[in-house]
Phi, psi and omega in degrees: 000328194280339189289304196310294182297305178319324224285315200303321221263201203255136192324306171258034165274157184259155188230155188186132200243132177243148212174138170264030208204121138030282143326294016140279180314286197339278221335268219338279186332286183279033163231353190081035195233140163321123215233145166240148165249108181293096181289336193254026176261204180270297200293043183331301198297331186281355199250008178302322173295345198275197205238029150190171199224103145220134169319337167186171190288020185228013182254333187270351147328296186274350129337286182317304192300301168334305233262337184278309151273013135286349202256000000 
């Protein structure tokens, strides 16, 4: 489905996937894409792989915003 949405969007948009569950990261992961790990979801334990951790839904904002002016 995350291929599917990329496939869709516009070339030079950027992507990024959050989530709370094991799948989630993979997605990320297997399109080459920035994974946020949801801590305040059911997979807590699954989300150790992602390639940032937020505590709670008003942390992946600030998250984004980081991942974005760096690039």
């Amino acid at each position: 489905m995350v291929r599917e949405l990329i496939q869709q969007a516009e070339p030079a948009s950027y992507h990024i996937v959050a989530g709370d569950r094991i799948h989630d990261i993979m997605a990320a992961r297997d399109n080459g894409l920035i994974s946020i790990g949801c801590a305040y979801g059911y997979g807590f334990d699954e989300i150790k792989e992602a390639d940032y951790v937020a505590q709670s839904a008003s942390e992946i904002k600030t998250i984004i915003d980081q991942v974005f002016s760096a690039r």
